[in-house]
DSSP file (Angstrom, degrees, kcal/mol; ACC not computed):
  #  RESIDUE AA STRUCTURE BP1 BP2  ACC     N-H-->O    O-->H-N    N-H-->O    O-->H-N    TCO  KAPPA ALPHA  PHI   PSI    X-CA   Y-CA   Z-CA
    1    1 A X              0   0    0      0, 0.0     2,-0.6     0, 0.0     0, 0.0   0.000 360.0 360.0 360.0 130.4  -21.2  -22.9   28.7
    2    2 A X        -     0   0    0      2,-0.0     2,-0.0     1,-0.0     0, 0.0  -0.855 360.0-125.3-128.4 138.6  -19.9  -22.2   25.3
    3    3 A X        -     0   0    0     -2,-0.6     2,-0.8     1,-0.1    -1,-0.0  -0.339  20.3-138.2 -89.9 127.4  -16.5  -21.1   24.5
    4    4 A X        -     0   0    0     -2,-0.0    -1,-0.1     2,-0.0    -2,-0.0  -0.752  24.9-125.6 -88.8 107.2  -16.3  -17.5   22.2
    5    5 A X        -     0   0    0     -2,-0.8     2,-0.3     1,-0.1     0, 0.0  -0.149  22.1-163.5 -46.2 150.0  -13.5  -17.9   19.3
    6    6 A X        -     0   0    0      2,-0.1     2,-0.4    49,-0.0    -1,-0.1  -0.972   6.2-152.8-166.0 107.1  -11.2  -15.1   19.7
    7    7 A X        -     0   0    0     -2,-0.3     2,-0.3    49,-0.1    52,-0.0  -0.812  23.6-171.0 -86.8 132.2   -8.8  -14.7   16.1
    8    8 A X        -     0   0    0     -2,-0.4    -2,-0.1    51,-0.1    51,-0.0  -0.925  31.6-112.7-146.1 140.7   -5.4  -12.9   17.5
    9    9 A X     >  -     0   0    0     -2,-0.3     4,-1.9     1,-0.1    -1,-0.0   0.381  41.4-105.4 -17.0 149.7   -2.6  -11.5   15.2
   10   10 A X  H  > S+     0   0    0      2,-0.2     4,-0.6     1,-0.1     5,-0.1   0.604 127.6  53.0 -82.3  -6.9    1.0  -14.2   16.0
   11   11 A X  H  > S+     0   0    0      2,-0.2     4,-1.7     3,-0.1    -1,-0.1   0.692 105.3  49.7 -99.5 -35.4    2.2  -11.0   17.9
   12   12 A X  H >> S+     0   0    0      2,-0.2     4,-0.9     1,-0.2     3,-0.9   0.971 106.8  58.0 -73.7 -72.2   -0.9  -10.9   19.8
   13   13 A X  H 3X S+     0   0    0     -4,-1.9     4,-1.1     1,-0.3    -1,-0.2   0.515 100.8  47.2  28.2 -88.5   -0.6  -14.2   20.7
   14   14 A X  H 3X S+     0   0    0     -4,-0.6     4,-2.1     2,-0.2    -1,-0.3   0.659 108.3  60.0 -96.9 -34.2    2.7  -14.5   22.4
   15   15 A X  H <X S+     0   0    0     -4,-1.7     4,-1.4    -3,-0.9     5,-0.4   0.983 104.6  47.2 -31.7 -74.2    1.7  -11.5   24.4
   16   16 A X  H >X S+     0   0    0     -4,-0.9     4,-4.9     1,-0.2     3,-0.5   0.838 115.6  53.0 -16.8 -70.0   -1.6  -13.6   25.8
   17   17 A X  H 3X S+     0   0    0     -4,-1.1     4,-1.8     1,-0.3    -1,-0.2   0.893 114.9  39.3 -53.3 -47.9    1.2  -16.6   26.5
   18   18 A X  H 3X S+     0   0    0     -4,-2.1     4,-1.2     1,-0.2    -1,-0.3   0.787 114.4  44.8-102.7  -1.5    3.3  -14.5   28.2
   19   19 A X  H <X S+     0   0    0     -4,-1.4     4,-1.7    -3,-0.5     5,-0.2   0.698 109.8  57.2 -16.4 -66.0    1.4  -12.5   30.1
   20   20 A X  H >X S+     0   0    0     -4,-4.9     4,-5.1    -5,-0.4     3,-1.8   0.990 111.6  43.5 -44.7 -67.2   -0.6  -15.4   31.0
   21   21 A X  H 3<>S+     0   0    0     -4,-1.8     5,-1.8     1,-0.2     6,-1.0   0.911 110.0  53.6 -33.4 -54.1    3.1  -17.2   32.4
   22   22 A X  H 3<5S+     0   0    0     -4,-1.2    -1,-0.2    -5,-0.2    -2,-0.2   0.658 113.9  49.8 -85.7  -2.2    4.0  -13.6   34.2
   23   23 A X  H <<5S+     0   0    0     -3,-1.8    -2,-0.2    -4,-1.7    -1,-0.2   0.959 108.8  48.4 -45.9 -85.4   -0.1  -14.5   35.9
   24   24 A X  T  <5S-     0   0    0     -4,-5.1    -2,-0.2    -5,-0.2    -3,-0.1   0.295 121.8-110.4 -55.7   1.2    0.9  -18.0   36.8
   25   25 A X  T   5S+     0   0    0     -4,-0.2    -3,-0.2     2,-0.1    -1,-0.1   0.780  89.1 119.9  63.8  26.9    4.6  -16.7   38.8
   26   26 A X  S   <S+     0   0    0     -5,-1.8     2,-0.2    -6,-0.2    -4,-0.2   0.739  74.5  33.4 -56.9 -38.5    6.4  -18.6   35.5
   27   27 A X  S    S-     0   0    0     -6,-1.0     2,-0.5    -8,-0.1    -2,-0.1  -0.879  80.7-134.6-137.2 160.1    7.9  -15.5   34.6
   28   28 A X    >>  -     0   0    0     -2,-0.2     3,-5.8     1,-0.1     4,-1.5  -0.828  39.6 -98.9-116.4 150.4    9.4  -12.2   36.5
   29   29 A X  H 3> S+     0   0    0     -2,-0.5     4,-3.5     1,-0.4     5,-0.5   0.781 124.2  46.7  -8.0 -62.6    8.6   -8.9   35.5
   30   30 A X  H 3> S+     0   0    0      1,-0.2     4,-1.1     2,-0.2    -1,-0.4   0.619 104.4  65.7 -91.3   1.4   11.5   -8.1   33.7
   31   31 A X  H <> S+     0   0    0     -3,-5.8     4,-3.1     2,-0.2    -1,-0.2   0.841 103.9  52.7 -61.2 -50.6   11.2  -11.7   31.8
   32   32 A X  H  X>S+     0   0    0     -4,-1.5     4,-2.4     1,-0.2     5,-0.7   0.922 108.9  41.8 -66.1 -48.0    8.3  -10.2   30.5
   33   33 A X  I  X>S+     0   0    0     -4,-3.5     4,-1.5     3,-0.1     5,-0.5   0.944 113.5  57.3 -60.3 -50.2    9.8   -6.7   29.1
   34   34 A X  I  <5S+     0   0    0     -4,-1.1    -2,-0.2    -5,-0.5    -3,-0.1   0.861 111.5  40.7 -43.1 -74.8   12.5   -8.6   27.8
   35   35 A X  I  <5S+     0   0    0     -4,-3.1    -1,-0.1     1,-0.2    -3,-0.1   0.773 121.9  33.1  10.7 -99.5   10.2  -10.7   25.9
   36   36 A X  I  <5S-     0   0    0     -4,-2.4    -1,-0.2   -21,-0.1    -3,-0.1   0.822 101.8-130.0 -61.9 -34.0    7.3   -8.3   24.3
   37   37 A X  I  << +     0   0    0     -4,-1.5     2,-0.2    -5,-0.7    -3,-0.1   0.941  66.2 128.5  53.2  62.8   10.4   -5.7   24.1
   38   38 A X      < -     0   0    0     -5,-0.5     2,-0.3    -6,-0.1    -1,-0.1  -0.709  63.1 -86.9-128.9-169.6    7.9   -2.9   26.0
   39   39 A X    >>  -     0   0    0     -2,-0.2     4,-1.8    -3,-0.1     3,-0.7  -0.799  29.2-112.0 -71.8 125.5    8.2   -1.0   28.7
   40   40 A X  H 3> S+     0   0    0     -2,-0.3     4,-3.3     1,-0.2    -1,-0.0   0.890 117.6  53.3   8.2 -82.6    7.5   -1.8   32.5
   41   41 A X  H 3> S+     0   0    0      1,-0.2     4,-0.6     2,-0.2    -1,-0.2   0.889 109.8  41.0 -33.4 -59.8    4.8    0.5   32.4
   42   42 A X  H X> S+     0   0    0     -3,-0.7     4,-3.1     2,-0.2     3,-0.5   0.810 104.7  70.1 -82.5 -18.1    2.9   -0.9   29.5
   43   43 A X  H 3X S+     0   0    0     -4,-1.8     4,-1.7     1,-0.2     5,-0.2   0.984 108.3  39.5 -35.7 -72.2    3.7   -4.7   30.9
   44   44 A X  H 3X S+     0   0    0     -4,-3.3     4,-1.5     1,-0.3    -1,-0.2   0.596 108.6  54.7 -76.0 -11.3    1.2   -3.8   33.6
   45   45 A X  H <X S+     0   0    0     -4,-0.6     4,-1.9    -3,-0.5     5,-0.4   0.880 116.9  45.2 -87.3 -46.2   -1.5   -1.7   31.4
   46   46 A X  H  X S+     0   0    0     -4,-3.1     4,-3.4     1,-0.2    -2,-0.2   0.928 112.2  52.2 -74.2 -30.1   -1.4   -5.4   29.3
   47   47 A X  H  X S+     0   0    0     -4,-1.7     4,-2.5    -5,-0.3     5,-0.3   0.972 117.4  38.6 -63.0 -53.1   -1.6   -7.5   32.7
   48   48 A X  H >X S+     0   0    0     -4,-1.5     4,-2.2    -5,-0.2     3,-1.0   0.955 107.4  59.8 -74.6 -31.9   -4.5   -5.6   33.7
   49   49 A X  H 3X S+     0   0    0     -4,-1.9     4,-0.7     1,-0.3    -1,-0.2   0.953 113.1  43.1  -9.3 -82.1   -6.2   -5.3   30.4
   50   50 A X  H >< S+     0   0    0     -4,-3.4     3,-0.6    -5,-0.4     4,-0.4   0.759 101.1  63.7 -73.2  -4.2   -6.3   -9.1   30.4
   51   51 A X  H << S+     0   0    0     -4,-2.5     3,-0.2    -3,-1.0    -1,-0.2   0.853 115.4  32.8 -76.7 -25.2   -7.2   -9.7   33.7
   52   52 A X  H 3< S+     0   0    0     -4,-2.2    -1,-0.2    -5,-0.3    -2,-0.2   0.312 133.4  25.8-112.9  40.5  -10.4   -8.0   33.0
   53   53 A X  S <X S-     0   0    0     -4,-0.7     4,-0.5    -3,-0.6    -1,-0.3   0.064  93.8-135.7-162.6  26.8  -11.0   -8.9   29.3
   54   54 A X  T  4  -     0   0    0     -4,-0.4    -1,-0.2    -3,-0.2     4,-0.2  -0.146  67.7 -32.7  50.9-137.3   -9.1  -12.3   28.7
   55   55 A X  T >4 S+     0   0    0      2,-0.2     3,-0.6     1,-0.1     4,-0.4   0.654 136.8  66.2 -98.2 -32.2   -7.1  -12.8   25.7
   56   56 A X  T 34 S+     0   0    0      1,-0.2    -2,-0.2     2,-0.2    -1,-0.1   0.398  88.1  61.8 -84.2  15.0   -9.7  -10.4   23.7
   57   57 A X  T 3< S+     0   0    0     -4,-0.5    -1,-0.2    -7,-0.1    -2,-0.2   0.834 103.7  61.9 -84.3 -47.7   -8.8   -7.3   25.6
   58   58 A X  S <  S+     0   0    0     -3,-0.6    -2,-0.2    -4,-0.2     2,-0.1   0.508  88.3  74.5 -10.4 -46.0   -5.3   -8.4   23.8
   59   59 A X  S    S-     0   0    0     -4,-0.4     2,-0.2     1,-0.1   -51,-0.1  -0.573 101.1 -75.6-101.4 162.9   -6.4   -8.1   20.2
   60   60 A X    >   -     0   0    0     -2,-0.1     3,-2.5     1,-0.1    -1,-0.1  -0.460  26.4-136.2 -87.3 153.4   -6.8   -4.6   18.6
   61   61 A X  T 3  S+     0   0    0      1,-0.3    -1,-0.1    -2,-0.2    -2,-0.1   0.495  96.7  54.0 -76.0  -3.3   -9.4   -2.7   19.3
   62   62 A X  T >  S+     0   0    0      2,-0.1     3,-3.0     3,-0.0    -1,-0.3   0.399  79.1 135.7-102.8  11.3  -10.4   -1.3   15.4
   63   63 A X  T <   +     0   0    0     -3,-2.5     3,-0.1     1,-0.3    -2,-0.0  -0.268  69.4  14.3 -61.9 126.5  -10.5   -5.0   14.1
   64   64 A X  T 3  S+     0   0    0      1,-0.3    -1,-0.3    -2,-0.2     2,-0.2   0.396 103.7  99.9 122.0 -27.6  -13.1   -5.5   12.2
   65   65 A X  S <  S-     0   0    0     -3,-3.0     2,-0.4     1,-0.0    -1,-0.3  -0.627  73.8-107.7-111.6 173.3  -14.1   -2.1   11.5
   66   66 A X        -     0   0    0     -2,-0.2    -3,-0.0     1,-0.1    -1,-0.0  -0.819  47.6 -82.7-110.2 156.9  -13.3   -0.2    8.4
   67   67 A X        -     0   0    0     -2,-0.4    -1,-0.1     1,-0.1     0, 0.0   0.175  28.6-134.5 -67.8 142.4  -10.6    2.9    8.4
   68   68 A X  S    S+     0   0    0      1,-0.2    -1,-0.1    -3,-0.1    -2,-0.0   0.972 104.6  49.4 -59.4 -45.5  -11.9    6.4    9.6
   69   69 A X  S    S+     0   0    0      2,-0.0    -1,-0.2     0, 0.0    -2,-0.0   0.901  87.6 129.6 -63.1 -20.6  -10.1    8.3    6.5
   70   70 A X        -     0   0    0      1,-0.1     2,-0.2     3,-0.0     3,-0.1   0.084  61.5-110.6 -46.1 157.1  -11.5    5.8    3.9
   71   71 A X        -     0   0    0      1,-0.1    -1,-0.1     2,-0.0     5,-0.1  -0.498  37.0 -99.5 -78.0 129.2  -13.4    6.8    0.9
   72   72 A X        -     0   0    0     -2,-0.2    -1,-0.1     1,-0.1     4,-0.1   0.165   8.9-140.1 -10.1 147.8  -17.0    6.3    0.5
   73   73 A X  S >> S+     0   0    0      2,-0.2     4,-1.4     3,-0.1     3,-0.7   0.668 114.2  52.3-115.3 -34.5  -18.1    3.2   -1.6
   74   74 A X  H >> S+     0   0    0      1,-0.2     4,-3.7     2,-0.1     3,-1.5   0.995 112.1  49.9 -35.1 -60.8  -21.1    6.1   -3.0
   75   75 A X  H 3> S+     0   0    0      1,-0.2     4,-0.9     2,-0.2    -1,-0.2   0.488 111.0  57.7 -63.1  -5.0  -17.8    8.4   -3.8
   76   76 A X  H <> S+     0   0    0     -3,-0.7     4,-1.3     2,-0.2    -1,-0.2   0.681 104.5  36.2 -78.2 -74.8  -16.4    5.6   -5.4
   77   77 A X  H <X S+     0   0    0     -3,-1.5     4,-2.0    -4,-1.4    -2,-0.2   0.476 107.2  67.9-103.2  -6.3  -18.4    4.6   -7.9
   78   78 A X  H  X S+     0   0    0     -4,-3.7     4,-3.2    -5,-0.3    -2,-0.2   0.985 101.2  47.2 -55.5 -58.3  -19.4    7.8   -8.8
   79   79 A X  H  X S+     0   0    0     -4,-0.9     4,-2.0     2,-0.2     5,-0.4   0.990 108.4  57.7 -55.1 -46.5  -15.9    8.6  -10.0
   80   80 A X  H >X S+     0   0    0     -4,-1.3     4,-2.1     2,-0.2     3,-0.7   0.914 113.1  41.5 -24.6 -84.5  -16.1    5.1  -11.9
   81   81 A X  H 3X S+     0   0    0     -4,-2.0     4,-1.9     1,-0.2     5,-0.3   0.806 117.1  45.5 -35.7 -65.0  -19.3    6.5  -13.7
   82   82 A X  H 3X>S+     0   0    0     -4,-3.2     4,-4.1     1,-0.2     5,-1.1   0.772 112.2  50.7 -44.1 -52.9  -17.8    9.9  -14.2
   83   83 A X  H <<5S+     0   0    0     -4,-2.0     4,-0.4    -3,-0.7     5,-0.3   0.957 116.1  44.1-107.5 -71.2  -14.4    8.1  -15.4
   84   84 A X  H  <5S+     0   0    0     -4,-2.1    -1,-0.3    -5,-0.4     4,-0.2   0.891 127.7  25.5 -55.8 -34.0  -16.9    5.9  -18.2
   85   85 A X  H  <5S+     0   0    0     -4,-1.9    -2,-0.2    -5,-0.4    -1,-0.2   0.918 130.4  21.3 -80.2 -43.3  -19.1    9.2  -19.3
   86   86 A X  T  <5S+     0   0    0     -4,-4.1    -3,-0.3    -5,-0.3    -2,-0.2   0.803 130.5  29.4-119.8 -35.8  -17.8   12.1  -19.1
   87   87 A X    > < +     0   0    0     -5,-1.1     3,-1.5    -4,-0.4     2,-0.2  -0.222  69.8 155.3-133.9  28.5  -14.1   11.5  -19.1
   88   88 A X  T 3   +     0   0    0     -5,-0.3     3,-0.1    -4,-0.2    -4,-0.1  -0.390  65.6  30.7 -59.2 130.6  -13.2    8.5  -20.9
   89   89 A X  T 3  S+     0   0    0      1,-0.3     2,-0.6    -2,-0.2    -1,-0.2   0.173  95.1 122.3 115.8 -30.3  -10.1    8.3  -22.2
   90   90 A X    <   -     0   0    0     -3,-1.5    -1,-0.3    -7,-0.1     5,-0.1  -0.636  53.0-115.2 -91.6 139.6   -8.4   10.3  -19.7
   91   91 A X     >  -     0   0    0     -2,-0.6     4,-0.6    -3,-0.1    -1,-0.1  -0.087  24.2-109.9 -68.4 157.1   -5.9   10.0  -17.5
   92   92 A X  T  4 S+     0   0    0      2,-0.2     3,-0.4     1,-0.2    -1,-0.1   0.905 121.8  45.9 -16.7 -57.5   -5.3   10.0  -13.5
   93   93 A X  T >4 S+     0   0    0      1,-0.3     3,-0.9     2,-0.1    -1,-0.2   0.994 109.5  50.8 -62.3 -65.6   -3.7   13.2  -13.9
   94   94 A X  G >4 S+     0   0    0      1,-0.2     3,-1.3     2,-0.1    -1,-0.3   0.721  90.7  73.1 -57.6  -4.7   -6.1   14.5  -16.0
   95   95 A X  G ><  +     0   0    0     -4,-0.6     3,-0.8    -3,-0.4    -1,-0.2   0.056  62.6 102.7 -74.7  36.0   -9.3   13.6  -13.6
   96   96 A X  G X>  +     0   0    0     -3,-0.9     3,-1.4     1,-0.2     4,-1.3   0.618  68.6  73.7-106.2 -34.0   -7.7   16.6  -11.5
   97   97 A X  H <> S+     0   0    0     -3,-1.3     4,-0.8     1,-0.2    -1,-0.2   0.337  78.3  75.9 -64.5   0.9  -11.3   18.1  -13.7
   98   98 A X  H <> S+     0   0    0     -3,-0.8     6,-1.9     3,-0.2     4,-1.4   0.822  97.5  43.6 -78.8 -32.1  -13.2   16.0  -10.9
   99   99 A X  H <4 S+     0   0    0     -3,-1.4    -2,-0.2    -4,-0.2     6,-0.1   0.832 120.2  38.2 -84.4 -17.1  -12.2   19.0   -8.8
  100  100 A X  H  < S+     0   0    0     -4,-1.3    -2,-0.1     4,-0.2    -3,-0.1   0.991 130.1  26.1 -73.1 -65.0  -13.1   21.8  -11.2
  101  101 A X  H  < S+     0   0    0     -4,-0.8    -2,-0.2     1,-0.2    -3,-0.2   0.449 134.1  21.4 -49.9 -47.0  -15.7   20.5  -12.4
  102  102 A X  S  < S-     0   0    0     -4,-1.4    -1,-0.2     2,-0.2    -3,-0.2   0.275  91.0-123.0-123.8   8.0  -17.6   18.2  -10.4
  103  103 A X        +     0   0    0      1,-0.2     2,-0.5    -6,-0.1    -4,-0.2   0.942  66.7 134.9  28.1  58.6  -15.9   19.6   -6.7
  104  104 A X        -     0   0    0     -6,-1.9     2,-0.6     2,-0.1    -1,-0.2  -0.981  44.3-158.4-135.8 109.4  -14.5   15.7   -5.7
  105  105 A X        +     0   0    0     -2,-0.5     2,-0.2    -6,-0.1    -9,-0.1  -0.966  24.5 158.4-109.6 134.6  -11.4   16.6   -4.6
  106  106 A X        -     0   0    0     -2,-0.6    -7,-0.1   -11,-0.1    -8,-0.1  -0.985  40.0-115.0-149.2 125.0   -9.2   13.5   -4.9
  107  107 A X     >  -     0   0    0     -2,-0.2     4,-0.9     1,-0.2    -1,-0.1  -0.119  37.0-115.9 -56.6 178.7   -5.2   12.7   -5.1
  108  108 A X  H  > S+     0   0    0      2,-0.2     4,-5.5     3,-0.1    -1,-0.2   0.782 111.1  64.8 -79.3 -33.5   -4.2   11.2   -8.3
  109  109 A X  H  > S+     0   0    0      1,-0.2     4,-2.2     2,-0.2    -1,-0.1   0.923 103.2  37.5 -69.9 -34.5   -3.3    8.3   -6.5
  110  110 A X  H  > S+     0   0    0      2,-0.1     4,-2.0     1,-0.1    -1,-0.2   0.941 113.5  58.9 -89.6  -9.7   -6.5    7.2   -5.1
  111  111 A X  H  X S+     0   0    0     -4,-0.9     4,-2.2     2,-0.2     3,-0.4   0.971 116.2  43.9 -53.4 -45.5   -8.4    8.3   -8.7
  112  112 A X  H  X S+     0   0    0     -4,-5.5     4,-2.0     1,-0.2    -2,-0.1   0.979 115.7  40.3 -61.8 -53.0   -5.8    5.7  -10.0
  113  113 A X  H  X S+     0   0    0     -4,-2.2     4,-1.1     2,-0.2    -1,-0.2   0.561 111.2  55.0 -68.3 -10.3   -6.2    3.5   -7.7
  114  114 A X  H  X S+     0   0    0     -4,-2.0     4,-1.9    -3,-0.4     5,-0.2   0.947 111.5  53.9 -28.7 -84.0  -10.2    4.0   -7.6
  115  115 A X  H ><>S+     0   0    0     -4,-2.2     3,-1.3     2,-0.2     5,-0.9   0.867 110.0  44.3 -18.1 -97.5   -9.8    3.2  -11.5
  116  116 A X  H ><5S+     0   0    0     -4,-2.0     3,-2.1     1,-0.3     5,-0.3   0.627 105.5  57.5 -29.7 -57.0   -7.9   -0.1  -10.9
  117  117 A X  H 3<5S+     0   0    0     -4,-1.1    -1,-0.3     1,-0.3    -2,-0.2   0.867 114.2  41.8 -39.8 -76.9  -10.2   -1.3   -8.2
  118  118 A X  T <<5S-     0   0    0     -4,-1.9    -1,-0.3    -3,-1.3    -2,-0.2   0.445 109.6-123.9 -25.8 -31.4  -13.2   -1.0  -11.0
  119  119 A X  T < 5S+     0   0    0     -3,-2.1    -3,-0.2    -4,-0.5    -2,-0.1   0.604  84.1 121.5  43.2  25.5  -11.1   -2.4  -13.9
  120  120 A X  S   <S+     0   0    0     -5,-0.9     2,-0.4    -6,-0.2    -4,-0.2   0.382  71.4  37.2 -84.8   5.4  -11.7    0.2  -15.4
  121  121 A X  S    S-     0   0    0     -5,-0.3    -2,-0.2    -6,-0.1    -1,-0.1  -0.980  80.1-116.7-130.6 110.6   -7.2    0.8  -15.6
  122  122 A X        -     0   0    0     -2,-0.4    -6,-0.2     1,-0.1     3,-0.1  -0.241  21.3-129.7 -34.7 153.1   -4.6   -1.6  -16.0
  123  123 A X  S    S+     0   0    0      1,-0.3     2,-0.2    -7,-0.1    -1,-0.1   0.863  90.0   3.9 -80.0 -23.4   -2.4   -1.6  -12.8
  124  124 A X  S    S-     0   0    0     -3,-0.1    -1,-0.3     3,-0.0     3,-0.1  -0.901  76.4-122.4-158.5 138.1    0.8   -1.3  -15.4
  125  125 A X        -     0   0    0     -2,-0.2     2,-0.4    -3,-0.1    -2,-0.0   0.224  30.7 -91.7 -65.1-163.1    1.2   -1.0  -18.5
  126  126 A X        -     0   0    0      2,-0.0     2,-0.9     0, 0.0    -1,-0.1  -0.682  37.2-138.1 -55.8 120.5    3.1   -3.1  -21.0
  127  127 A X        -     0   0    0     -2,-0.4     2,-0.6    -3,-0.1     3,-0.0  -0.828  14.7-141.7-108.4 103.3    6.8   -2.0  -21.7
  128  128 A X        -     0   0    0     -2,-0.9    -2,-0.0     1,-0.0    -1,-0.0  -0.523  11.9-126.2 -74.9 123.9    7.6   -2.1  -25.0
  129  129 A X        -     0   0    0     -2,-0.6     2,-0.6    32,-0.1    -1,-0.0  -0.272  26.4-170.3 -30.6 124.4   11.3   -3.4  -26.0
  130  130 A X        -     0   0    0     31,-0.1    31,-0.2    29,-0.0     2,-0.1  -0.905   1.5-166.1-135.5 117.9   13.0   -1.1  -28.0
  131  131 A X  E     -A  160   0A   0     29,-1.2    29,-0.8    -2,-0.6     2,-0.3  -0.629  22.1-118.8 -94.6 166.5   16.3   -2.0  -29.8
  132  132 A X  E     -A  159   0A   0     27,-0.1    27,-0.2    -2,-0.1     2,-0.1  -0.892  29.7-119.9-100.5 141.8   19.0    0.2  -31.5
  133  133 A X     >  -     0   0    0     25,-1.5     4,-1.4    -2,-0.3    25,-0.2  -0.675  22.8-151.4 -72.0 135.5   19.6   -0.6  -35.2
  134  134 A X  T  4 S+     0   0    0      2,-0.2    -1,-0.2    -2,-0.1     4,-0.1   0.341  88.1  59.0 -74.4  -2.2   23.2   -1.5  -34.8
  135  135 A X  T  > S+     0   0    0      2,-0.1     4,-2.5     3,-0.1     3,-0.5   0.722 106.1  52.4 -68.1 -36.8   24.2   -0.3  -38.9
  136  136 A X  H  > S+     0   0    0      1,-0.3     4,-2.2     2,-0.2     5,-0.3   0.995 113.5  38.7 -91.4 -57.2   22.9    3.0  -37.9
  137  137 A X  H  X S+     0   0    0     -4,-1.4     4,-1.9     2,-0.2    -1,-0.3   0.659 115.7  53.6 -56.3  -5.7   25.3    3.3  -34.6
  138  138 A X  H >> S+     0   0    0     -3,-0.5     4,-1.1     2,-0.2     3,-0.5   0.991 113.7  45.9-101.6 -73.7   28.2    1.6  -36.6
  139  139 A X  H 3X S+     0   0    0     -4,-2.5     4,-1.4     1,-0.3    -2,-0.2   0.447 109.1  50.2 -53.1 -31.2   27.5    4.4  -39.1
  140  140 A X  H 3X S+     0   0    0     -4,-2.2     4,-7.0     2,-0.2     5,-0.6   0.915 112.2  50.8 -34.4 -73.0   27.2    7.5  -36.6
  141  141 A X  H <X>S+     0   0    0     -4,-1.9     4,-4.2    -3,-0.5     5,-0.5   0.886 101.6  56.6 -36.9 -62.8   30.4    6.5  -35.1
  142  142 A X  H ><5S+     0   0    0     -4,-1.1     3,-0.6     1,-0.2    -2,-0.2   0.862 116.3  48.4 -16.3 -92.6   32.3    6.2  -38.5
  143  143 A X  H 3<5S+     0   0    0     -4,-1.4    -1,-0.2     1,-0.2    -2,-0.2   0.650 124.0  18.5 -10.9 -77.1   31.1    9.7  -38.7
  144  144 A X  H 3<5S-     0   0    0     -4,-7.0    -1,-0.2     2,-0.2    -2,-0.2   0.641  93.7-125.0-100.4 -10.3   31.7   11.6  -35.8
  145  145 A X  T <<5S+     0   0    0     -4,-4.2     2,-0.3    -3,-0.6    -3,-0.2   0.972  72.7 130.9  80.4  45.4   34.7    9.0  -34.3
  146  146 A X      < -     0   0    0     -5,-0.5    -1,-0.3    -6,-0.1     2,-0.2  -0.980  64.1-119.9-122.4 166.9   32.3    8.9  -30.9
  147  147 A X    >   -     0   0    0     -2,-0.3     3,-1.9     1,-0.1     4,-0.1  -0.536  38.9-112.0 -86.4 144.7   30.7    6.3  -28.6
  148  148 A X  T 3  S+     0   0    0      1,-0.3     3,-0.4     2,-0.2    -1,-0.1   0.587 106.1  56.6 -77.3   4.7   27.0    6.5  -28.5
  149  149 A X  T 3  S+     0   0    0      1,-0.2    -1,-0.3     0, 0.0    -2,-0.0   0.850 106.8  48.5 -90.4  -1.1   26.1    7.5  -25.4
  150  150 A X  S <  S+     0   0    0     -3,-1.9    -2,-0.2     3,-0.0    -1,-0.2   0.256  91.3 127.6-105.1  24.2   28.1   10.6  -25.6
  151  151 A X  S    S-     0   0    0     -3,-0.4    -4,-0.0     1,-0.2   -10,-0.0  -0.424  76.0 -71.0 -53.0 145.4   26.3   11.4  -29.6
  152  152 A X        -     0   0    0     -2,-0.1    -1,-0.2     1,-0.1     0, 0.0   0.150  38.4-138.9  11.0 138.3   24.8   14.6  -30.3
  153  153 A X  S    S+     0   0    0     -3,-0.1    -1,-0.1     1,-0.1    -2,-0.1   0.765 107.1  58.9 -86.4 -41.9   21.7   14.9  -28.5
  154  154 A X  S    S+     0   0    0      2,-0.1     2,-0.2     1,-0.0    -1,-0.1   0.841  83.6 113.1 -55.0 -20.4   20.1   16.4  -31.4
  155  155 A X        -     0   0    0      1,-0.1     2,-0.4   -15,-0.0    -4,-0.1  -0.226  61.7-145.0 -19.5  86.8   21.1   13.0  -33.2
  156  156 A X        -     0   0    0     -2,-0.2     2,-0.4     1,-0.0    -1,-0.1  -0.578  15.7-162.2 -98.6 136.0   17.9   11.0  -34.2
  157  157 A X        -     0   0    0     -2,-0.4     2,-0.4   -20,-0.0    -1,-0.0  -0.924  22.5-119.7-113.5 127.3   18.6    7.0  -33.9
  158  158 A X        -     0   0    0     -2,-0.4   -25,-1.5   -25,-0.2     2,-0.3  -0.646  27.8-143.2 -82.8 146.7   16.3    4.9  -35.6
  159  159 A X  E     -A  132   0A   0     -2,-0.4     2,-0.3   -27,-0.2   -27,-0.1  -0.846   4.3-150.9-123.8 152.6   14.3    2.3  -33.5
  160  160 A X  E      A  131   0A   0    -29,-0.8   -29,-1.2    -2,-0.3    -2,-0.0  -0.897 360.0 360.0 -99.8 113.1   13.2   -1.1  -34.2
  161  161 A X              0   0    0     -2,-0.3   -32,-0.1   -31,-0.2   -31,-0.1   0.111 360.0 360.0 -44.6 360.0    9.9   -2.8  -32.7
């Protein structure tokens, strides 16, 4: 007889264990809601559950499988191709022309994330530093006898790399 390996979740687990225990008369009913922190009710859907499916009645039942809503792995790499031919250069926002244009309608967020997945995107850019020349605020102040956050918006500040 040969034993079938059965992967369960640390949550799943300690269900199995104690369930098993409220089986064996180790534990009372309401040990067992305390425990899981369920209900009565679903205490007894999980008892019977395992009685007639072990510990792999236990684990959840889409493991394994991939999401209904997910995208296509076709739909996928299509935009990738579109992205590299026809639309290089452009941004998330702008592939919003997959829907004019090519009718794949798509958020921005999974075109970005599409992108990324491909390596065809960084996942973030770089953030460039930007200091204030401190002569130029000294000299502002002098001027107008204010503190710079409260300057002129029209007020151009020179930046430093």
């Amino acid at each position: 007889m040969s034993k079938e390996q059965i992967t369960l979740a640390k949550d799943e687990l300690k269900r199995v264990m104690v369930i098993e225990k409220w089986i064996d008369d180790h534990l009372t009913e309401q040990d067992v809601v305390r425990n899981l922190g369920i209900s009565v009710r679903q205490a007894y859907r999980l008892k019977v559950k395992y009685r007639h499916g072990s510990a792999q009645a236990i684990a959840h039942g889409n493991r394994g499988r991939k999401p209904a809503h997910t995208l296509a792995d076709s739909l996928k790499q299509h935009v990738q191709h579109l992205y590299q031919s026809r639309y290089l250069g452009s941004n998330s926002t702008h592939l919003q022309l997959l829907a004019e244009h090519e009718n794949i309608r798509l958020s921005v967020s999974s075109v970005r994330r599409i992108l990324i997945q491909g390596g065809l995107r960084p996942a973030r850019y770089a953030v460039v530093q930007r200091s204030i020349d401190p002569g130029l605020v000294n000299l502002k102040q002098a001027c107008c006898g204010k503190s710079m956050p409260s300057l002129m918006p029209g007020w151009r500040i020179a930046v430093r790399n």
